[in-house]
Residue frames as a rotation matrix with the C-alpha (Angstrom) as fourth column:
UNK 1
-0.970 0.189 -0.153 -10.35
0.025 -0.549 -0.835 8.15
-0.242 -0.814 0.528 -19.66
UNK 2
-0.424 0.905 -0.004 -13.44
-0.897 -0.420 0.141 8.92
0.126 0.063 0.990 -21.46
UNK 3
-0.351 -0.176 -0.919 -13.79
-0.146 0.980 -0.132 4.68
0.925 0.087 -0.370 -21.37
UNK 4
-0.846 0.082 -0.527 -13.98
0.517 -0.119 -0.848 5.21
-0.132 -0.989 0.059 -17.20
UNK 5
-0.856 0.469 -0.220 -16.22
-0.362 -0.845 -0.393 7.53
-0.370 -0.257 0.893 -17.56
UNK 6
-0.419 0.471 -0.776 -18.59
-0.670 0.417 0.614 5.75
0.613 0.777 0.141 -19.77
UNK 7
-0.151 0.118 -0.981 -18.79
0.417 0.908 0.045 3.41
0.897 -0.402 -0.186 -17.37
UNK 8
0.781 0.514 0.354 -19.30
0.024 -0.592 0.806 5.89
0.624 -0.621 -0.475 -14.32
UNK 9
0.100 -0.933 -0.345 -15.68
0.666 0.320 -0.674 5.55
0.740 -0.162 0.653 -12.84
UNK 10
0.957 0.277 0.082 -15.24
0.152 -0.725 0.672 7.89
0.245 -0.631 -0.736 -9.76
UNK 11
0.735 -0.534 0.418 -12.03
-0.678 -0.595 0.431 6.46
0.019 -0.600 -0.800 -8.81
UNK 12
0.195 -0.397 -0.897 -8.90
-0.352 0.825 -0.442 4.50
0.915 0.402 0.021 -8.86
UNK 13
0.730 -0.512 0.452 -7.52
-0.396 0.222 0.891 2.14
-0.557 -0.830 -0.040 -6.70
UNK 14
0.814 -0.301 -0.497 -4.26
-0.347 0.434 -0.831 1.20
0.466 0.849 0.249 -7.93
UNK 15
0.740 -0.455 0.495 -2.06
-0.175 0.581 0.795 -1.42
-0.649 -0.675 0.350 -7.29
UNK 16
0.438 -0.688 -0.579 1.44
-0.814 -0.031 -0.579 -0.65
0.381 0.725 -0.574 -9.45
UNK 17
0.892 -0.452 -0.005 3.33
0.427 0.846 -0.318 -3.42
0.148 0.281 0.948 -10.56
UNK 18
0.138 -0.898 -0.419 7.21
0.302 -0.364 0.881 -2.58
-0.943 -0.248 0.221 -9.68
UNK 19
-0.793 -0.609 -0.017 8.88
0.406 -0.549 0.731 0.01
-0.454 0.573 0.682 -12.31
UNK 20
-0.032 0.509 0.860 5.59
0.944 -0.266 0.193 1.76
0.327 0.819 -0.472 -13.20
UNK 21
-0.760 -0.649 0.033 6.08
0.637 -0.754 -0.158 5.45
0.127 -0.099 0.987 -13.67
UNK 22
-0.567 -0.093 -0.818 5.73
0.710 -0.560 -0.428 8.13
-0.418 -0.823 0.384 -11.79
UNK 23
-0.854 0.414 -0.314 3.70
-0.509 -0.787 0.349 9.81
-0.103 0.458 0.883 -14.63
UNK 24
-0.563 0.698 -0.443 1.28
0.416 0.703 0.577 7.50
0.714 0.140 -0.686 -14.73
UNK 25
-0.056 0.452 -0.890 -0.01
0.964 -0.209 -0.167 9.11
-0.261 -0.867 -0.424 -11.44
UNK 26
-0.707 -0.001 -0.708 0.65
-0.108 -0.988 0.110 12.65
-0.699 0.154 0.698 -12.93
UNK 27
-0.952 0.304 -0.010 -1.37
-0.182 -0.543 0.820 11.85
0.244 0.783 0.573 -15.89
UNK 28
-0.290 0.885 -0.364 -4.27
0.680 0.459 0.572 10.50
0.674 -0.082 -0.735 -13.94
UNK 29
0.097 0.206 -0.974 -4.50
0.700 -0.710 -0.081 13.74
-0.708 -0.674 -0.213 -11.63
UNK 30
-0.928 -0.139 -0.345 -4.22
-0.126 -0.755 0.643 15.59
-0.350 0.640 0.684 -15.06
UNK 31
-0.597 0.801 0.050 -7.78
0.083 0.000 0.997 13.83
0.798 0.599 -0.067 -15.85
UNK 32
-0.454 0.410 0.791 -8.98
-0.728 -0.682 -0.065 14.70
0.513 -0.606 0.608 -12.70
UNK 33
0.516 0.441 -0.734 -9.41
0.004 0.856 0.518 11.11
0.856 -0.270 0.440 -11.20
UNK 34
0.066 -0.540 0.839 -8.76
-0.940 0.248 0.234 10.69
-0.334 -0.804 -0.492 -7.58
UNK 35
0.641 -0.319 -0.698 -6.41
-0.129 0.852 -0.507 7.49
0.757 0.415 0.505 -6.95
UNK 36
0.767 -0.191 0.613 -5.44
-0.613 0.065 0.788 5.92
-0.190 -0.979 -0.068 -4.57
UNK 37
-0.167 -0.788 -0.592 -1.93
-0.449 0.595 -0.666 3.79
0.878 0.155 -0.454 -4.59
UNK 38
0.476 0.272 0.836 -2.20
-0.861 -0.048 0.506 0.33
0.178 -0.961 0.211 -2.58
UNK 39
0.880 -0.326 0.345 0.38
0.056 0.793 0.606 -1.83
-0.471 -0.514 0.716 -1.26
UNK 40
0.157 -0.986 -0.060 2.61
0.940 0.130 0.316 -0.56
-0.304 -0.106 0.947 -3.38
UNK 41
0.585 0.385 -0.714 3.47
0.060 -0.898 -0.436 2.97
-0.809 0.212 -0.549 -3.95
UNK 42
0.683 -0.450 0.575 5.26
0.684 0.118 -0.720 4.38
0.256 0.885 0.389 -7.41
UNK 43
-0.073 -0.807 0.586 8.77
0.082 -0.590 -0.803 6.15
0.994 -0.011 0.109 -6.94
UNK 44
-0.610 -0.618 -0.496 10.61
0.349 0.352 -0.868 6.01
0.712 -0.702 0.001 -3.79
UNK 45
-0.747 0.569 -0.343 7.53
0.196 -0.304 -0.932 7.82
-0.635 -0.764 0.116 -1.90
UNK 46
-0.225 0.966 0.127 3.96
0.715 0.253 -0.652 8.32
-0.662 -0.056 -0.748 -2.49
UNK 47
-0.639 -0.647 0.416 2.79
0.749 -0.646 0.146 10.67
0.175 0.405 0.897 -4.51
UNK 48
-0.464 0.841 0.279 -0.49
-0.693 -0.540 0.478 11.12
0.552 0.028 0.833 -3.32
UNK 49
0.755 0.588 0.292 -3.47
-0.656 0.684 0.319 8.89
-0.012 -0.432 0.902 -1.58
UNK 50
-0.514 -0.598 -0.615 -1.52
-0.461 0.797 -0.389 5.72
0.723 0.084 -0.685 -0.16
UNK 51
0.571 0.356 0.740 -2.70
-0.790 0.484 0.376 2.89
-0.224 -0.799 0.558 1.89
UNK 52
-0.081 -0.902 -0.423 -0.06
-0.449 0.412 -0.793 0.21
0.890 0.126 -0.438 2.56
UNK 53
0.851 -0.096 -0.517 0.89
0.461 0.610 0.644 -2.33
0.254 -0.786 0.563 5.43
UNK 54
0.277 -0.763 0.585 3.45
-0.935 -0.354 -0.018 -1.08
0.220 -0.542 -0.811 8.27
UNK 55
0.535 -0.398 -0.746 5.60
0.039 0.893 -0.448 -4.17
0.844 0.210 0.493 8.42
UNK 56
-0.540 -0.838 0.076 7.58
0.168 -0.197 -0.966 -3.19
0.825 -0.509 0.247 10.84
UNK 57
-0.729 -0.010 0.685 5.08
-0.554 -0.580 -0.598 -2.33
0.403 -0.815 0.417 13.21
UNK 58
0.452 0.745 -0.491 3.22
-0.810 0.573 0.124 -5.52
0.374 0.341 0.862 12.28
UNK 59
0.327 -0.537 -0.777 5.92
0.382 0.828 -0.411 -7.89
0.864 -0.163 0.476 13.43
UNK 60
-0.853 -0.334 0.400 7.10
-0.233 -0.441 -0.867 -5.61
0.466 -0.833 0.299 16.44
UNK 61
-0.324 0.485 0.812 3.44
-0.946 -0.140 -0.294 -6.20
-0.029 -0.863 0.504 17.77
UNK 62
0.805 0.517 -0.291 3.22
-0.429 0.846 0.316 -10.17
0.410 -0.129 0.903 17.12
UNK 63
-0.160 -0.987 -0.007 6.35
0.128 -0.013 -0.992 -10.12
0.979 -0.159 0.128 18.60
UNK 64
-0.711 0.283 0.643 4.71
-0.653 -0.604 -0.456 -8.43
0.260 -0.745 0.615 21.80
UNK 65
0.444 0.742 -0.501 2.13
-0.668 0.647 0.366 -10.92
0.597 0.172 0.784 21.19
UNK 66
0.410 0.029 -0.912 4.03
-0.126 0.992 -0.025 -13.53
0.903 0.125 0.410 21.52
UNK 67
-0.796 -0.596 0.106 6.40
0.010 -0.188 -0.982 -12.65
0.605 -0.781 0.156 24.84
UNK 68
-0.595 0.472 0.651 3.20
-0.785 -0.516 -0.344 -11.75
0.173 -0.715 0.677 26.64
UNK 69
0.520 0.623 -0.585 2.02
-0.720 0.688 0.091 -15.09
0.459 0.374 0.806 26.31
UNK 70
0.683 -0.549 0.482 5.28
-0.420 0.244 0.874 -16.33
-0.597 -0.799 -0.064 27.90
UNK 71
0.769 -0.602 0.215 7.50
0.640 0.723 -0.261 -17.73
0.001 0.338 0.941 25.18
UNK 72
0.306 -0.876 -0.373 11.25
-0.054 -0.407 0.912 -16.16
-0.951 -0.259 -0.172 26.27
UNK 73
-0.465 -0.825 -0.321 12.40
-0.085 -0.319 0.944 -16.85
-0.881 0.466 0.078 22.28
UNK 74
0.484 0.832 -0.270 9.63
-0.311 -0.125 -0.942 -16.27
-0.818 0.540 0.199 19.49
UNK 75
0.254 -0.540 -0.802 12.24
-0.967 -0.113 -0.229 -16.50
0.033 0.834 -0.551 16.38
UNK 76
-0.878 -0.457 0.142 13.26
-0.466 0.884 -0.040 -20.20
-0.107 -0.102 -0.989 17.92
UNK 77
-0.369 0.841 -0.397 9.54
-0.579 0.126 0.805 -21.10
0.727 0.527 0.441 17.95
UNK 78
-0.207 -0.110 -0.972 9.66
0.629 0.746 -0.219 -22.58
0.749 -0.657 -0.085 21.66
UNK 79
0.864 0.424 0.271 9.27
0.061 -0.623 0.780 -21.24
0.500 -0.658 -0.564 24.93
């Protein structure tokens, strides 16, 4: 921490690697660093600041895309 500082650090973005723990975020809100968690969050929900892609609502509208254009089976790749 004092390292960040040194260096004028305001904030994190962080992008956890899969299985990093949930204290990690607790112990960075114990030094008083905002952080953000992006693309992936830690434990099964956020715990705090998240930004992330909505997949689901990302493919539901190139999906929409594509029909409104006229192709009758997007997934076949044809019209």
């Amino acid at each position: 921490m004092a390292r960040m500082r040194e260096h004028r650090v305001d904030a994190l973005l962080l992008c956890p690697a899969e299985e990093t723990p949930a204290s990690l975020i607790e112990t960075i809100a114990d030094w008083g660093m905002p952080c953000i968690e992006v693309m992936r969050h830690v434990g099964p929900s956020p715990l705090g600041d998240y930004v992330g892609a909505d997949l689901r609502a990302g493919v539901a509208n190139a999906v929409r895309h594509l029909i409104a254009l006229g192709h009758r089976h997007p997934a076949r790749g044809n019209r």
